[in-house]
C-alpha positions as CSV (number, residue, x, y, z in Angstrom):
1,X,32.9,141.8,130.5
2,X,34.3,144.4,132.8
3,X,37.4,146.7,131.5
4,X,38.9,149.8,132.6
5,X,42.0,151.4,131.8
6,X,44.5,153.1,134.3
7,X,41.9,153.7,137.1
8,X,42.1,153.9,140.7
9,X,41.5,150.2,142.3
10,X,41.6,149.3,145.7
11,X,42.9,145.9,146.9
12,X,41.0,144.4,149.5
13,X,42.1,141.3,150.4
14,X,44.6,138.9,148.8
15,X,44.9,135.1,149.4
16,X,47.8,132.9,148.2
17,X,47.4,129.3,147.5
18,X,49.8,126.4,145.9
19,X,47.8,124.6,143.0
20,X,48.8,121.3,141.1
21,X,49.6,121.9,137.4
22,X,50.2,118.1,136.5
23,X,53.4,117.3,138.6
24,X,54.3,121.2,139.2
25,X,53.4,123.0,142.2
26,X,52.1,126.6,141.0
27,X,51.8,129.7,143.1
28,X,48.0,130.8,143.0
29,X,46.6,134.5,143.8
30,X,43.2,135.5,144.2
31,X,42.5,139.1,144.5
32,X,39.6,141.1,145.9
33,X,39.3,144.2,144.1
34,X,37.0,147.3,143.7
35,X,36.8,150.0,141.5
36,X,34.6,152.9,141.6
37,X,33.2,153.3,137.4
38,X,30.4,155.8,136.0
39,X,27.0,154.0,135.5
40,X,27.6,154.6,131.8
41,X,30.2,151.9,132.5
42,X,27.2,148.9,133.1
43,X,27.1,149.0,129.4
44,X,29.9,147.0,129.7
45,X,27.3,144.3,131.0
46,X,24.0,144.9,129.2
47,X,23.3,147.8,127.0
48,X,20.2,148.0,129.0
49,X,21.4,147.8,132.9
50,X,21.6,151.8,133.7
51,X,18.4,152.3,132.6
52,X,16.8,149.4,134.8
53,X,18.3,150.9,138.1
54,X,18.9,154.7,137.3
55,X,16.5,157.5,136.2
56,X,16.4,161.4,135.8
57,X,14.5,163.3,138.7
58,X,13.7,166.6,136.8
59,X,12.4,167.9,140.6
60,X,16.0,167.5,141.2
61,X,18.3,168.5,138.5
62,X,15.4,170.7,136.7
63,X,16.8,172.0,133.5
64,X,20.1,172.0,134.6
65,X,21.1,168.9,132.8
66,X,19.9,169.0,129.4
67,X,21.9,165.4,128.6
68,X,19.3,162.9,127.9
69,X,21.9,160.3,129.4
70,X,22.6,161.6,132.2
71,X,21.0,159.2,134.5
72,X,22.3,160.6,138.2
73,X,19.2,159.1,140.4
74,X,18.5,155.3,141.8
75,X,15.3,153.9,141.0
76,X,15.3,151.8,143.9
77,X,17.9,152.9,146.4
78,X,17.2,150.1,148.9
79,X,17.9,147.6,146.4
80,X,21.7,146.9,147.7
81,X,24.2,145.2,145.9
82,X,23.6,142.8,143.3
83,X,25.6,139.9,141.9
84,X,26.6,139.5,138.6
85,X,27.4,136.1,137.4
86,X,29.9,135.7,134.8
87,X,33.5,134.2,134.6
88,X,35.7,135.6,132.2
89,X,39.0,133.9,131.1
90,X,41.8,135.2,129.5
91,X,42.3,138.9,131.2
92,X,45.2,140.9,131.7
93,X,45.2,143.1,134.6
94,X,48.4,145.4,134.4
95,X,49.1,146.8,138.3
96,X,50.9,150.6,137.6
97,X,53.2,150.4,140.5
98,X,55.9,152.6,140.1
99,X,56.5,155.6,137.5
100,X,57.8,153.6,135.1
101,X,56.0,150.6,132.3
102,X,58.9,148.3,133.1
103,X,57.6,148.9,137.3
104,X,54.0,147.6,136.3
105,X,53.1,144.4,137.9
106,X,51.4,142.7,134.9
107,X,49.4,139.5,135.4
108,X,48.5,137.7,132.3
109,X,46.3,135.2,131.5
110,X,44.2,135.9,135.1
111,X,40.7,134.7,135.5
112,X,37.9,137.6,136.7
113,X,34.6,136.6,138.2
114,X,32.4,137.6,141.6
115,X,31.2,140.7,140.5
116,X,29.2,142.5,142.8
117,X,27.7,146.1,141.5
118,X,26.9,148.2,144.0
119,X,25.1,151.2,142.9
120,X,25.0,154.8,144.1
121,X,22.9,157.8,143.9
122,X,24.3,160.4,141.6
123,X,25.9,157.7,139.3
124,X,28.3,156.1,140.6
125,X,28.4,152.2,141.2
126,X,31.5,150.2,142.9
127,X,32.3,146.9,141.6
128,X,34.1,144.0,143.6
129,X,35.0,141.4,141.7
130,X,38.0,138.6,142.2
131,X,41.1,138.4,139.8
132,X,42.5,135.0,139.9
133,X,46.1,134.8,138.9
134,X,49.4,132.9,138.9
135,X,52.1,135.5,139.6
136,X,56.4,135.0,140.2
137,X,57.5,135.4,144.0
138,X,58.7,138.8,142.7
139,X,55.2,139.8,141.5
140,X,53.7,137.9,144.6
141,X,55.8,140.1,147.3
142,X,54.8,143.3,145.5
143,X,51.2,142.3,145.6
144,X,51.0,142.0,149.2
145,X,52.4,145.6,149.8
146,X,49.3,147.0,148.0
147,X,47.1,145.1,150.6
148,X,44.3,148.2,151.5
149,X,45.9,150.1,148.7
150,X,44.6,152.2,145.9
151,X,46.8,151.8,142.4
152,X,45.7,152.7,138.9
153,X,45.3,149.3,137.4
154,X,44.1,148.3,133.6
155,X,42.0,145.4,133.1
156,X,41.4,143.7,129.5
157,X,41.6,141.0,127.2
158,X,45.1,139.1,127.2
159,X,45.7,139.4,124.0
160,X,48.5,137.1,124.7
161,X,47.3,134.4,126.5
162,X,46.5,130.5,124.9
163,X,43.1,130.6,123.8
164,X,41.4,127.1,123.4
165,X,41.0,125.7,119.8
166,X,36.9,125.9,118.5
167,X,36.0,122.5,117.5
């Protein structure tokens, strides 16, 4: 599951949409978004992932970097993005708009999913992913002036939102 917390995200592209909710019409946002993490940040995915795509070239670094973890060099650097599947329910990505909490565009109980990793040489990796979300025309208008933006955003579990009863 991907989370970050007040980081630099770009908007890319936003598309509106009207969805049915029984008899009510509901205002439906995707988001295209991408964030530039550390590769210590695949962890988030598989404890393993960094290590399966990034590597140490002593004839590079030498002794320089004595951190054992410190994984700076592709493996494969023709690879080229990859997809991750995944859908994750239940998120809360909180949009820091203005200087102010009360300015933040918060949208809760937004779905993320089409996550694309794309990694980098010297440890960095950009990942697009889509933030599907209901927000109020007031949310919605502020949205669309961050088209092509970069605002610090925080992404994590809505602690908030209507989980689903176990059986």
């Amino acid at each position: 599951m991907l989370e970050f917390e007040s980081t630099l995200v770009r908007v890319k592209h936003i598309n509106s949409r009207i969805e049915k909710h029984g008899d009510d019409k509901v205002l439906g946002v995707d988001l295209r978004l991408v964030v530039r993490l550390s590769n210590n940040e695949l962890a988030q995915f598989s404890p393993t992932l960094k290590s399966s795509f990034y590597h140490k070239d002593d004839s590079v670094q030498g002794d320089v970097v004595t951190d054992e973890n410190h994984l700076p060099n592709l493996k494969n650097p023709l690879i080229g993005p990859i997809k991750w599947d995944g859908t994750w329910e239940h998120q809360r990505l909180a949009i820091h708009h203005g200087t102010r909490a009360q300015d933040d565009i918060v949208l809760g109980d937004a779905k993320v999913s089409k996550l694309v990793l794309d990694l980098q040489e010297g440890g960095t990796v950009f990942v697009t992913f889509r933030v599907q979300c209901h927000p109020d025309e007031k949310q919605a208008a502020k949205l669309l002036t961050l088209l092509d933006q970069e605002v610090h955003m925080t992404l994590a579990v809505d602690e908030d939102a209507e989980m689903p009863l176990a059986a």
